[in-house]
C-alpha positions as CSV (number, residue, x, y, z in Angstrom):
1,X,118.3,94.3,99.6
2,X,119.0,90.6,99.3
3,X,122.3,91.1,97.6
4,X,123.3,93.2,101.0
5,X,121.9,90.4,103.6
6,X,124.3,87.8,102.1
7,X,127.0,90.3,102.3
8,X,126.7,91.0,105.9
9,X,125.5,87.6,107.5
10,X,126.9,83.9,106.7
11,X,123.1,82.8,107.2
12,X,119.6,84.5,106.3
13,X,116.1,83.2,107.5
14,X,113.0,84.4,105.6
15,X,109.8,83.6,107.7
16,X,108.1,86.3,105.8
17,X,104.7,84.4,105.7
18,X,102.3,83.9,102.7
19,X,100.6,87.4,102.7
20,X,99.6,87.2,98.8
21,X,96.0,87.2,98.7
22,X,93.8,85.2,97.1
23,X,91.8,87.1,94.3
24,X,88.7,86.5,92.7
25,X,88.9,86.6,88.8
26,X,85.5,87.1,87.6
27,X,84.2,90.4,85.4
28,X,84.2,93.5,87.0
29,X,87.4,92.8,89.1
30,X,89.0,95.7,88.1
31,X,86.2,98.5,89.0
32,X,87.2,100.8,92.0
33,X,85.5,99.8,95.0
34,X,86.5,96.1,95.1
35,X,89.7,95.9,97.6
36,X,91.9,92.9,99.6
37,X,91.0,92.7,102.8
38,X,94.8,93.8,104.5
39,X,94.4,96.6,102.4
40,X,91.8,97.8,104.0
41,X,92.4,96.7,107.5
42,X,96.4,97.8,107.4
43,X,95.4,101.1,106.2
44,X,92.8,101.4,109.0
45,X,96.0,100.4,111.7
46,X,98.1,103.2,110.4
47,X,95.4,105.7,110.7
48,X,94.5,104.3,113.9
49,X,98.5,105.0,115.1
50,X,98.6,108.2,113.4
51,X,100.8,107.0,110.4
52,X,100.5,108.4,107.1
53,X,100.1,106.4,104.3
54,X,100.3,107.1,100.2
55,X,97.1,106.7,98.0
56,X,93.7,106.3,98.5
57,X,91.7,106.4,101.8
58,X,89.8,103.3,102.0
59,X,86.4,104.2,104.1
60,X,83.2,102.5,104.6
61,X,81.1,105.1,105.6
62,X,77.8,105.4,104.4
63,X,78.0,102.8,102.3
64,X,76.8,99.3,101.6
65,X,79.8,96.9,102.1
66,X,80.2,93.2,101.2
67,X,83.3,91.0,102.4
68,X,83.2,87.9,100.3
69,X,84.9,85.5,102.3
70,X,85.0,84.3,106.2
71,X,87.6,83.7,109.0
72,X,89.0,86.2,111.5
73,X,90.3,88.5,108.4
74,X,86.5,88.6,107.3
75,X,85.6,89.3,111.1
76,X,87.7,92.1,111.2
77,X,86.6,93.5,107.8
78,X,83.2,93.5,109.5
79,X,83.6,95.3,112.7
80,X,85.8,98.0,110.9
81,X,83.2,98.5,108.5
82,X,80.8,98.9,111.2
83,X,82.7,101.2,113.3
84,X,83.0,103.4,110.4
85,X,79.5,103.9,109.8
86,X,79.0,101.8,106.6
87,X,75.2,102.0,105.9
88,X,74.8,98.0,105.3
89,X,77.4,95.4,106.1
90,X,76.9,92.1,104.6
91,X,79.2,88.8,104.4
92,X,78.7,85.9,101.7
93,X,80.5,82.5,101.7
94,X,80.4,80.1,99.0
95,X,80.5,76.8,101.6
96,X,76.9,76.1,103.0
97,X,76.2,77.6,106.6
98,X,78.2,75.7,109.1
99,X,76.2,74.0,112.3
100,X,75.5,75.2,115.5
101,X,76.7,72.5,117.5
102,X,80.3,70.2,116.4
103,X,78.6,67.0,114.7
104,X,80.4,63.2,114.8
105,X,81.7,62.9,111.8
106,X,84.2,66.0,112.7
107,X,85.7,64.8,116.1
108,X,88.7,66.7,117.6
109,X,91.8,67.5,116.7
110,X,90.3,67.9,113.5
111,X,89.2,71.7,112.7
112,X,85.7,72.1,114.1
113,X,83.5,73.0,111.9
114,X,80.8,75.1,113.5
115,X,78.9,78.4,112.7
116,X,81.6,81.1,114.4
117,X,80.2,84.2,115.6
118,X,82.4,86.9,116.8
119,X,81.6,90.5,118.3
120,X,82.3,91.9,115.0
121,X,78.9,90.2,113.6
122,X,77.5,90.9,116.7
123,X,77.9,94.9,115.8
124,X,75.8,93.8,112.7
125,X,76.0,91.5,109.5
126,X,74.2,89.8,107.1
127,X,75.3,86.8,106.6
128,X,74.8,84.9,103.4
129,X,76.5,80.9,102.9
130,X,76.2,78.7,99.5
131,X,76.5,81.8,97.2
132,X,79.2,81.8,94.0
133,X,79.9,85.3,93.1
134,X,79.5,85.7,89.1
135,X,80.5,89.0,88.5
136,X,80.7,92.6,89.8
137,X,78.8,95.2,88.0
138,X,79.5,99.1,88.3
139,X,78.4,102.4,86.5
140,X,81.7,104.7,84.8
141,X,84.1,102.6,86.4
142,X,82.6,102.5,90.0
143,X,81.2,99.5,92.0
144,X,77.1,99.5,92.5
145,X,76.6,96.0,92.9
146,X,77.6,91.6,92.9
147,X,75.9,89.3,91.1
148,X,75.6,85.7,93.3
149,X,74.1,82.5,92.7
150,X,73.0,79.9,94.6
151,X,74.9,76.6,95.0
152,X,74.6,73.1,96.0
153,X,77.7,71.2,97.5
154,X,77.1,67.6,96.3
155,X,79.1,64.5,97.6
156,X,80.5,62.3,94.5
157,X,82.4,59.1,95.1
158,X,83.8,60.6,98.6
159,X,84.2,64.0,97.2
160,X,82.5,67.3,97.9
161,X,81.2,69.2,94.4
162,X,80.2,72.3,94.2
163,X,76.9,72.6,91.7
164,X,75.0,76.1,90.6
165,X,71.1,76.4,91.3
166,X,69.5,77.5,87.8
167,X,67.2,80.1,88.5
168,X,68.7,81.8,91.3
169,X,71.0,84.9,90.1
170,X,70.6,87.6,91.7
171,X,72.6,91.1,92.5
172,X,73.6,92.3,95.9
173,X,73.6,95.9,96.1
174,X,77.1,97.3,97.5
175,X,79.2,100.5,96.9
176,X,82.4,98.4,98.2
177,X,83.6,94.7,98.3
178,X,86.3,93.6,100.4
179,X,88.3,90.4,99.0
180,X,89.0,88.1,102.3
181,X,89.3,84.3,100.9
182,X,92.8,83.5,102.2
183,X,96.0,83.5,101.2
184,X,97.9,81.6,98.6
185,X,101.8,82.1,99.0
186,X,104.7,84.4,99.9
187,X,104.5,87.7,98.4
188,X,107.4,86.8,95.3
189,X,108.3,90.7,94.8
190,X,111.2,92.2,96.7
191,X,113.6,89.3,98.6
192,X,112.4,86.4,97.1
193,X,112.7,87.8,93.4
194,X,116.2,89.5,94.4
195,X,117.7,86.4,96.2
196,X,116.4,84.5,93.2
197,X,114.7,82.0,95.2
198,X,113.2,78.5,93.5
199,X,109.7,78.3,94.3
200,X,107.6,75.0,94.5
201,X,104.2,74.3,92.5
202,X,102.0,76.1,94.6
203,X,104.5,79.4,94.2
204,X,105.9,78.7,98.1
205,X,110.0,78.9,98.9
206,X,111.1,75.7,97.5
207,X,113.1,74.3,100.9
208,X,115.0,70.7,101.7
209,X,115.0,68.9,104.6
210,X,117.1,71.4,106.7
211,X,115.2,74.4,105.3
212,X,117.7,75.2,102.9
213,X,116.9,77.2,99.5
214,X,118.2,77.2,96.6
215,X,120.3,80.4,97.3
216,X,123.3,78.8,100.0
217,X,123.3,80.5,103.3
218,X,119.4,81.0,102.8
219,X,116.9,78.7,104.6
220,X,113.3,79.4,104.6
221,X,110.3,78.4,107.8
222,X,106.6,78.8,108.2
223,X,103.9,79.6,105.8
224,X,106.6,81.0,103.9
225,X,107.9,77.6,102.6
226,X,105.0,75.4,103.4
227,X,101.4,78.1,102.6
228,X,99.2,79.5,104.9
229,X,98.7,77.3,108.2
230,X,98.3,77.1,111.8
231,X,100.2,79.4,114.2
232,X,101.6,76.4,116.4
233,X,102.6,75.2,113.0
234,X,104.6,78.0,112.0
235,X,105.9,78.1,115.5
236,X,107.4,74.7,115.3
237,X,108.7,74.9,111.8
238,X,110.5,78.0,113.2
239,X,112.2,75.9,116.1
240,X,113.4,73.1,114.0
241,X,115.0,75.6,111.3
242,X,116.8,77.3,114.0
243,X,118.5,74.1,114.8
244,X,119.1,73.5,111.3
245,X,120.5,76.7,110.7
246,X,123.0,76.4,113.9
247,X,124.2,73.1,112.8
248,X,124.9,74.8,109.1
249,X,126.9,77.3,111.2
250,X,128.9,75.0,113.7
251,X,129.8,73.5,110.3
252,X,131.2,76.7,108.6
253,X,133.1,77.8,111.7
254,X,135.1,74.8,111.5
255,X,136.0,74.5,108.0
């Protein structure tokens, strides 16, 4: 528990990542069917290694799957679905369909934005870009379809706006929807809500310059304290609180 990490150590670092999901509040959310992505895919892990696990058993087969999202956590959504037999496997986005080739006005470093296609959609996907999911319908509490529509991303003094296409709902058949659209902050239940931890505006470890919280002896690094990011980013952050943290140290060993 927290309470017992400040009892045994002078200095505690939580680089516990931002692994709350993002979820999609729309009607329907709450039918059974409609899952986060890492529930799925952890779940899959453990009966991969032979773990047990508590509740339900999470399996695509023989049915018709959407992931609404994209990135490597809708990649893998894909290929697991496939590899357990799912009768359909589609994938929506709600930004239009990237290009094919890395255009001018998005020169490097900046994140190139080009249509991705890994082995998982290579295994078989439909991909779908510019649709808004609306609502999920279902039949005595079960899933049986999404209801999309069509959107235009419109440029407005410098800024990208999202605008619906009147005329163009429509409902995408699927007995299971996996929720992969990022993730927003630290998960605040267990350490964070025990150490009692000040969070920032976007619910991430509130942190100073030297990483500190607002708990002494607690510091906080990665996309734990700053959101979902880069890797190398976390990586770095990580090195500089170590040196923060060995200077707080140095400092309490001489007093």
């Amino acid at each position: 528990s927290g309470k017992e990490l400040l009892q045994q150590y002078d200095a505690v670092v939580l680089a516990i990542g931002a692994m709350k999901p993002r979820d999609l509040a729309v009607e329907g959310r709450e039918l059974a069917g409609v899952y986060f992505a890492m529930e799925y895919l952890k779940q899959q892990n453990k009966v991969n290694r032979g773990v047990t696990f508590n509740g339900e058993r999470i399996n695509a087969a023989g049915k018709r799957v959407l992931v609404i999202g994209g990135g490597d956590t809708g990649s893998d959504c894909v290929g697991t679905a496939n590899r357990q037999r799912a009768e359909w496997v589609g994938q929506l986005e709600i930004l239009p369909r990237p290009p094919e080739k890395r255009q001018p006005g998005n020169p490097w470093p900046y994140w190139a934005n080009v249509l991705k296609t890994s082995s998982s959609h290579e295994e078989g996907c439909e991909r779908m870009w510019s649709l808004s999911t609306r609502r999920f319908i279902g039949e005595k509490g079960r899933l049986t379809g999404v209801e999309v529509q069509e959107v235009d991303w419109i440029k407005t003094d410098g800024k990208w706006q999202m605008q619906e296409k009147e005329g163009t709902l429509r409902i995408i058949k699927a007995d299971m929807v996996l929720l992969s659209m990022g993730f927003v902050h630290p998960v605040h239940e267990g350490l964070i809500t025990e150490l009692g931890l000040e969070l920032d505006q976007r619910g991430n470890i509130k942190v100073d310059k030297d990483f500190a919280t607002s708990q002494a002896g607690v510091f906080a690094s990665g996309d734990a304290a700053i959101g979902a990011s880069l890797v190398v980013t976390a990586i770095a952050k990580g090195q500089e609180c170590a040196l923060k943290v060995h200077e707080f140290l140095k400092k309490k060993t001489i007093v």
